[in-house]
N, C-alpha and C positions, 0 to 999 in steps of 0.2 A: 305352607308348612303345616305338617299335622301337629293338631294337641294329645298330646298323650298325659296321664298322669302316673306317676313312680310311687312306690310307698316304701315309707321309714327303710323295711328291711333290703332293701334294692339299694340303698345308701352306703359309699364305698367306707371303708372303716380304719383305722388306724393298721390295724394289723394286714388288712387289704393290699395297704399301700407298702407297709415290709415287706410282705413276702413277693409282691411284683420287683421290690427293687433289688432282691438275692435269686430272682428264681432264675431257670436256664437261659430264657432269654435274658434278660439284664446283664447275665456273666458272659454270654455269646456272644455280642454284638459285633464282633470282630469274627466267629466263628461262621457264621452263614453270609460273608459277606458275598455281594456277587457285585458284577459290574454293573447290573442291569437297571436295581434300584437298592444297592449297597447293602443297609442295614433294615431294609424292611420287616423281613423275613423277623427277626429276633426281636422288634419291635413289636411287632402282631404278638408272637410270646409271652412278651414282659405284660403286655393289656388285657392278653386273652381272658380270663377269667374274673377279672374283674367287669370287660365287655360283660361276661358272660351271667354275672350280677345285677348289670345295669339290666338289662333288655332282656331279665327273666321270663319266660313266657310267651315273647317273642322273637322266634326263632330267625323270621325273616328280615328282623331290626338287627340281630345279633351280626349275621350274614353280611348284612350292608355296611355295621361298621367295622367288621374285618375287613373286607373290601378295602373300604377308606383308607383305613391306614397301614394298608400293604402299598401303599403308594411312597416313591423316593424320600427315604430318611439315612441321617449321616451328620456325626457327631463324636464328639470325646465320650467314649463308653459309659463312663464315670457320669456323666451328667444326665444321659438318658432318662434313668426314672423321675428328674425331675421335670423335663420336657410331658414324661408319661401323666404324673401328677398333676400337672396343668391340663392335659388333654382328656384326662377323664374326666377332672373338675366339668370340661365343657360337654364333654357327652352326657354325662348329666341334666344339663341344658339341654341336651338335643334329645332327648329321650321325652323330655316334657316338653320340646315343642317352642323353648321358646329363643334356641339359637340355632342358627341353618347350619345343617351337616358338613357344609362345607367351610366355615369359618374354621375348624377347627385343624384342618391341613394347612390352612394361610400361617395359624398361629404358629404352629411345626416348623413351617420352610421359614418363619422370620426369624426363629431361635434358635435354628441350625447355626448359622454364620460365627453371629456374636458368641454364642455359648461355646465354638468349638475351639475360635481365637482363644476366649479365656482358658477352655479347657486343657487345650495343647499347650499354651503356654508353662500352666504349674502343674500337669500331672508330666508331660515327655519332657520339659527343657528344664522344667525345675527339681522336683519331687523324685524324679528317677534318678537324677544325676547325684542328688543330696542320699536319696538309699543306697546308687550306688557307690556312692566313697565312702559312706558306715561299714557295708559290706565288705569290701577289698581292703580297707584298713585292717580290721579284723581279721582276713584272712592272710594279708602278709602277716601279720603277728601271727598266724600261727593258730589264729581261736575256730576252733570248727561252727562256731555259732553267726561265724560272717555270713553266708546264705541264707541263716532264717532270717539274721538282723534284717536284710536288704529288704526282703520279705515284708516284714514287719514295718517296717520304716514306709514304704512303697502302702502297704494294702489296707494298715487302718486306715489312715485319714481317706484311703481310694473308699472303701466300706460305708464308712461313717457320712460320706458326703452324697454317697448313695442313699443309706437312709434319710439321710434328714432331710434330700432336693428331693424324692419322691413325697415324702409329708409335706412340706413345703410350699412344693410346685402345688400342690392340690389345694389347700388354705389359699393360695396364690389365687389362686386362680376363681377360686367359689367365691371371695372377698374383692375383687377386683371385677369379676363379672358381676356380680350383683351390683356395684356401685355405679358400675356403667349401664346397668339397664335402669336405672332409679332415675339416673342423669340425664338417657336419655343418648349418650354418647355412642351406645354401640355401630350404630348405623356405620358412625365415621370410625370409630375404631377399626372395624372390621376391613374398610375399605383404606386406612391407612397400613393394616395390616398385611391386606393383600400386592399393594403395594410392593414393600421390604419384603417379602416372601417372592415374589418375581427379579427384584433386583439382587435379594440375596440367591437363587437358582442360576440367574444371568452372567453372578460372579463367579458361584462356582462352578458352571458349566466350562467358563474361559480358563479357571486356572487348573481346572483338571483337565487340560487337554497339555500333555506333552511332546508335541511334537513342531521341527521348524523346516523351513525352504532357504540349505544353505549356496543355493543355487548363486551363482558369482553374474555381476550383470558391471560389465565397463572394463578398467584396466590401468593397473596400476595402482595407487597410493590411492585415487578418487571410483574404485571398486566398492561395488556395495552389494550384500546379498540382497537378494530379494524379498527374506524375510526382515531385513533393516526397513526397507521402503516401505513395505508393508505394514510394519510396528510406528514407519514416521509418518502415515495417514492416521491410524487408528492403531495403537495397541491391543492385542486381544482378537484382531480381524478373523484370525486362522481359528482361532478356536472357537471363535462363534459361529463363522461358516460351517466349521463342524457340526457343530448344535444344530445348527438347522435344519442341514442334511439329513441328518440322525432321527430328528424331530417327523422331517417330512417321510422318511423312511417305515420310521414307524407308524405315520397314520394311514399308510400304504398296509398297512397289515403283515409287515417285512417280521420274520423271525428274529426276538433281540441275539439269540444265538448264532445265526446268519451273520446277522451284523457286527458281532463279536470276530468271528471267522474270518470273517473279510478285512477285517479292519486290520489284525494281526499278517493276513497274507502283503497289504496293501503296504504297510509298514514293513516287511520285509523287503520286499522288490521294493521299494522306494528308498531305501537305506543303500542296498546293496548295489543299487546306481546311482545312491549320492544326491537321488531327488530333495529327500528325508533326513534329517537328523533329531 
């Protein structure tokens, strides 16, 4: 690992961490998504400049960790900059040398999962549904102010939890690596981290594959699809197969857009004779 050293002004700042957690990327996340590696793209964004803080001066450090974290990111919008907050906390670390570049994408892939559970739960099933009956109440009465209520209802506490997990996540993360490097425990941190960062990837590579084999296999009342059999070896079979493919595909040098194309053709003709559902 190289040693590098950072000075005061290279030190990410209160207002640093505001303005990453409003600027285009933070509000995009959902805007550059792609299939390829989802929210990357706006991620890079949200960090860019303050990357560009840390690793003043050197251009080639800068470079490397855009790179890094244009790698698979994917989460409730809303919680982003405090994953971002946590992540620059560690390139800080990484800047002086004294946490590996790579620790800091483990931490990413293990707070995707949890943070997206929590997140999906109170901003889409809870929060949106509570704006929207402020909203529509309002507007059967008749008040033209039911639209911005919803608004209003919806995108403070969405703002506000933006700011604060951005500040947060960063104090988070400065106070809690520092503790574990005094301790002594980083080593294992890291490697329990990496850990939940594969299991959490491995989950969601399975539940984001939609598709099944309603192929019929026997006859009568004791008919079983194929994807039943399938699901009563191992649940999740078909879509990890996928993963793999996909995986192998792409260390093949396979274009992900290729891949995209095919996949869509392969799902049609596989529906369209009932392979597929």
């Amino acid at each position: 690992m190289r040693t590098m050293t950072s000075s005061p002004e290279n030190q990410i700042t209160r207002s640093d961490l505001i303005k990453s957690a409003v600027n285009t990327g933070a509000l995009g996340m959902e805007f550059s998504w792609t299939y390829y590696k989802q929210m990357n793209i706006a991620f890079c964004l949200m960090v860019a400049n303050m990357l560009k803080k840390i690793y003043a001066g050197r251009p080639d450090d800068y470079a490397e960790a855009l790179h890094r974290h244009s790698a698979f990111f994917n989460i409730t919008p809303q919680l982003a900059p405090f994953v971002g907050g946590i992540a620059m906390a560690m390139e800080e670390k990484v800047a002086r040398g004294e946490v590996e570049p790579e620790s800091v994408n483990d931490i990413k892939a293990a707070l995707m999962g949890p943070l997206s559970g929590l997140g999906d739960s109170f901003f889409l099933s809870t929060l949106r549904v509570v704006a929207a009956a402020v909203g529509i109440s309002l507007c059967q009465a008749g008040n033209v102010f039911g639209p911005i209520a919803f608004l209003l209802v919806y995108n403070i506490p969405a703002f506000l939890i933006r700011i604060f997990g951005a500040i947060k996540g960063y104090e988070l993360g400065i106070g809690f690596l520092d503790k574990a490097q005094k301790t002594g425990l980083m080593q294992k941190i890291m490697a329990c981290v990496g850990i939940v960062g594969v299991m959490v990837v491995g989950a969601m590579s399975k539940d984001m594959f939609w598709a099944s084999l309603p192929i019929a296999i026997g006859q009568g009342d004791s008919a079983q699809t194929l994807q039943d059999i399938l699901d009563g070896i191992m649940p999740g079979m078909l879509g990890m197969a996928a993963f793999w493919l996909y995986y192998w595909l792409l260390s093949k040098k396979i274009n992900p857009m290729v891949l995209i194309l095919c996949t869509m053709v392969v799902g049609i003709i596989g529906a369209y004779f009932g392979v597929l559902a």
